[in-house]
ZAZARO-156343 format. One record per residue (C-alpha): residue number from 1; y, x, z. Coordinates in Angstrom, 1 decimal, padded with zeros to 4 digits. Last residue first. Layout:
  seq       y       x       z
  NUM       Y       X       Z
...
***
This chain:
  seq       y       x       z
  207   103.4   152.4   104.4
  206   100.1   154.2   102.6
  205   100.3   152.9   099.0
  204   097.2   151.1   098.0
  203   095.2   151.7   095.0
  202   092.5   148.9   093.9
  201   089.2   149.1   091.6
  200   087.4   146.4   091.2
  199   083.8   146.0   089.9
  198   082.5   143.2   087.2
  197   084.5   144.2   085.1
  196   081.0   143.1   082.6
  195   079.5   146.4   083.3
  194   082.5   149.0   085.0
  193   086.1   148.3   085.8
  192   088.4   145.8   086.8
  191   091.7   146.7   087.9
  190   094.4   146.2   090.9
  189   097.0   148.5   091.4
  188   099.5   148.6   094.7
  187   096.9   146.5   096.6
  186   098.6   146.1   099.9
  185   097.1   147.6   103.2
  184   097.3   145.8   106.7
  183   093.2   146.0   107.6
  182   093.4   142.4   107.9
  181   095.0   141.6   104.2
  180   092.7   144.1   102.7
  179   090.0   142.6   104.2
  178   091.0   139.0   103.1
  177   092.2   140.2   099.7
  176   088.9   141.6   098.6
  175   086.1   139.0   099.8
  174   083.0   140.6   100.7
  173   080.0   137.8   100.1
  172   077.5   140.4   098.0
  171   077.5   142.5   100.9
  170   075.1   146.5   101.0
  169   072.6   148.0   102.5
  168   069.1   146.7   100.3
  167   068.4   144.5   103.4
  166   071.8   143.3   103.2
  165   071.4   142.5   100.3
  164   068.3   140.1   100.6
  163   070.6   138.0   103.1
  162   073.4   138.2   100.3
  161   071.5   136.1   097.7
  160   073.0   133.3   098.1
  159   076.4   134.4   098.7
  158   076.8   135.9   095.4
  157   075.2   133.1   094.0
  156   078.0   130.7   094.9
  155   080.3   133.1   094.4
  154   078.9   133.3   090.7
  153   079.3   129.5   090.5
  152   082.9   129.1   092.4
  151   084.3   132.2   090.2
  150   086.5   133.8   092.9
  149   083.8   136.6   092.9
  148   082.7   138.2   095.8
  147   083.7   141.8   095.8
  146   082.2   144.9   094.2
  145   083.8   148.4   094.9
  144   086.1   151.0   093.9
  143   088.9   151.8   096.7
  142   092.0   154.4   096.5
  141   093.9   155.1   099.3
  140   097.4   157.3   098.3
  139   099.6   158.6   100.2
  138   103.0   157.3   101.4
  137   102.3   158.0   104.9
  136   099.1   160.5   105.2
  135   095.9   159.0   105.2
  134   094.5   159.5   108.7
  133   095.3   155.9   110.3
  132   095.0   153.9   106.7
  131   091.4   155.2   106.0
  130   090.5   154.2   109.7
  129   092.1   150.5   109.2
  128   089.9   150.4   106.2
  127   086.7   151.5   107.8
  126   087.8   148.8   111.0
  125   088.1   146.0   108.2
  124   085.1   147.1   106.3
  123   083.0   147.4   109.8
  122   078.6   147.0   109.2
  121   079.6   149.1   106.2
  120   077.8   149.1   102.9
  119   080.2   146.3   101.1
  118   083.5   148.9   101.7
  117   080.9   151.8   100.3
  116   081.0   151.8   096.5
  115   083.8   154.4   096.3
  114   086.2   155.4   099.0
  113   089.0   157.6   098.5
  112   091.6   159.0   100.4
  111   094.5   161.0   099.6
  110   097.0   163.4   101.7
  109   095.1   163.6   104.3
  108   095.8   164.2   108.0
  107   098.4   161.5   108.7
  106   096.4   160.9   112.0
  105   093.9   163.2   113.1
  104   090.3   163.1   112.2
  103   087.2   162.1   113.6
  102   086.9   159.2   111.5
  101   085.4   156.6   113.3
  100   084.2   153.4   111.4
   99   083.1   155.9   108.9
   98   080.9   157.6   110.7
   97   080.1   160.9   110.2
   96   078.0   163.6   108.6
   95   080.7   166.5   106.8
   94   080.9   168.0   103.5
   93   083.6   170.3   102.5
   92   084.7   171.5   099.0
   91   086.9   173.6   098.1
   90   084.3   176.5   098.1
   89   082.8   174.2   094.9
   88   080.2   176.7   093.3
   87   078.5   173.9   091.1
   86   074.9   173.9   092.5
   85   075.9   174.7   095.9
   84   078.0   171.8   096.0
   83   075.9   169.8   094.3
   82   073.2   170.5   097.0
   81   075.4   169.8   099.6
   80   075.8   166.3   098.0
   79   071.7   166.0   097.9
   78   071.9   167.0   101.6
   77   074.4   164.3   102.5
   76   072.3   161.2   100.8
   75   069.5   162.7   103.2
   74   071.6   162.9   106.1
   73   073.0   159.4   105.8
   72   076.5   158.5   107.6
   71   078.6   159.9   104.7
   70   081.7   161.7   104.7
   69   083.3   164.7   102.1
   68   086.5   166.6   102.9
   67   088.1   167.6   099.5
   66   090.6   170.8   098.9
   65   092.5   170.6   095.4
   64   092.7   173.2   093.1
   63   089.5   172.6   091.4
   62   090.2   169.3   090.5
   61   088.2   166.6   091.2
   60   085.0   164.5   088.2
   59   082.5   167.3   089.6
   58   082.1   166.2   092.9
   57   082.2   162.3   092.3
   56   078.1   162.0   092.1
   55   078.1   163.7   095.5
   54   074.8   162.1   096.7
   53   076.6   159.6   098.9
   52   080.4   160.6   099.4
   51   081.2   157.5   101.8
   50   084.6   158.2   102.5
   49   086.4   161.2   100.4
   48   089.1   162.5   101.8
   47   091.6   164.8   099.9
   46   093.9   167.2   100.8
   45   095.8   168.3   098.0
   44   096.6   171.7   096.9
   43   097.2   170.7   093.6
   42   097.9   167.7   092.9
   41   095.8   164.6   093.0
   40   096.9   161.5   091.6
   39   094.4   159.0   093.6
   38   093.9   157.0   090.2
   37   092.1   159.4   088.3
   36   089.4   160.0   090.9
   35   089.0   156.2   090.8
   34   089.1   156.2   087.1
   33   086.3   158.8   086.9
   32   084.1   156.9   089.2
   31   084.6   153.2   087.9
   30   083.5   155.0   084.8
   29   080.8   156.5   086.0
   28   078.8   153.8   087.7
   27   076.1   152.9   085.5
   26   075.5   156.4   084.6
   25   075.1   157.4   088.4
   24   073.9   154.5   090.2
   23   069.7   154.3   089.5
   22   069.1   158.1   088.4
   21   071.3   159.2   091.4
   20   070.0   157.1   093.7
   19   066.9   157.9   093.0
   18   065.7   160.9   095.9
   17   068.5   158.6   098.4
   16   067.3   155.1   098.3
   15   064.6   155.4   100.8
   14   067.2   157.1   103.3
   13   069.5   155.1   101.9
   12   068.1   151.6   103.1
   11   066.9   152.9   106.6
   10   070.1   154.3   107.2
    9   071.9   151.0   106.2
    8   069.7   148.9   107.8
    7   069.9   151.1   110.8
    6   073.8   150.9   111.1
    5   073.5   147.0   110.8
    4   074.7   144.7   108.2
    3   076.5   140.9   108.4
    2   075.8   138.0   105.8
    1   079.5   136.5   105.6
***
C-alpha cells in the first residue's frame, strides 16, 4: 500500500480547499446524509466529527445535539467556521488537530463519525484505534469512505494508480476489513452508497 505524508496531505487541501466544495459536495451527499443518519443521534448527544473538511456535514445534524469538529488543514477549517457562522450553529465546535491524536479523554463522545478521511491519513489504523479510545462504550462509530475493491481488475487499477493519489491526499489500495480488523472494531452495518456503490459506508458498535 502507497503510503501519505502529513505535508502531502496539507499541501493537497490547502490547494484543494476554495473548490472542494464545488468538486465533493453534490457528488457526495448521499453518502453524507446516510452517514449522519446512521450515527442515531439523540438529543443532547455528543458527537465527534473526524476530518470535518469544509463543513459540508453541518447542516445534515440535529440542532439539539452538541458536535466537536477535527481537521488537520487550516484552510479546509476556516471554510467550516464559516458555515458555522453562516448557519448560526452555537452547538457547534470546531477544533484543528490531528487525527492520529485526539486530544480527548477516553469514553468522551457519545458518536463518532468520520467521512471521506480513513484513505487521507498517513495512520488509518492508529485514527481508528483513536476513534474507538474516546467513543463512549456502546456508541456508535460511523465511517464513509472508498476502499479497494475485491474486484481483481478494478483492484488492479486501484493500485495502479495509487502513487498519483497520494499526491492528490488520499489511498486507492485501502483495504476495509484489514484495518478494521487491526484497529479491533466490527462492522455492525455495512452499505454501499454513492455513484456506482462505489463508497462504503460501515457502523461499528463501540465494545
Amino acid at each position: 500500500m502507497v503510503a501519505l505524508d502529513y505535508k502531502q496531505i496539507t499541501r493537497a487541501y490547502a490547494i484543494l480547499s476554495p473548490m472542494y466544495d464545488l468538486l465533493f459536495e453534490k457528488i457526495f451527499h448521499p453518502g453524507r446524509v446516510a452517514a449522519v443518519q446512521l450515527l442515531g443521534i439523540k438529543p443532547n448527544d455528543l458527537v465527534l466529527e473526524v476530518g470535518i473538511g469544509t463543513g459540508l456535514n453541518l447542516p445534515l445534524y440535529p440542532p439539539d445535539c452538541h458536535l466537536v469538529g477535527i481537521d488537520l488543514s487550516r484552510q479546509m477549517l476556516s471554510k467550516a467556521r464559516e458555515k458555522v457562522q453562516e448557519y448560526g450553529m452555537d452547538n457547534v465546535t470546531i477544533k484543528e488537530m490531528d487525527a492520529s491524536k485526539l486530544e480527548f479523554p477516553d469514553a468522551h463522545f457519545d458518536h463518532v463519525v468520520a467521512t471521506y478521511v480513513i484513505s487521507a491519513v498517513p495512520e488509518p489504523v492508529q485514527v481508528l484505534r483513536e476513534i474507538k479510545r474516546v467513543c463512549k462504550k456502546k456508541g456508535h462509530i460511523v465511517i464513509l469512505n472508498h476502499f479497494k475493491s475485491e474486484n481483481p481488475v478494478v483492484g488492479t487499477f486501484e493500485e495502479l494508480v495509487a502513487p498519483l493519489c497520494t499526491r492528490l491526499g488520499f489511498k486507492t489500495d485501502l483495504k476495509l476489513m484489514p484495518v478494521l480488523k487491526e484497529a479491533q472494531l466490527t462492522p455492525e452495518q455495512l452499505h454501499r452508497v454513492n455513484l456506482l456503490n462505489g463508497w462504503r459506508l460501515v457502523r461499528c458498535l463501540n465494545e
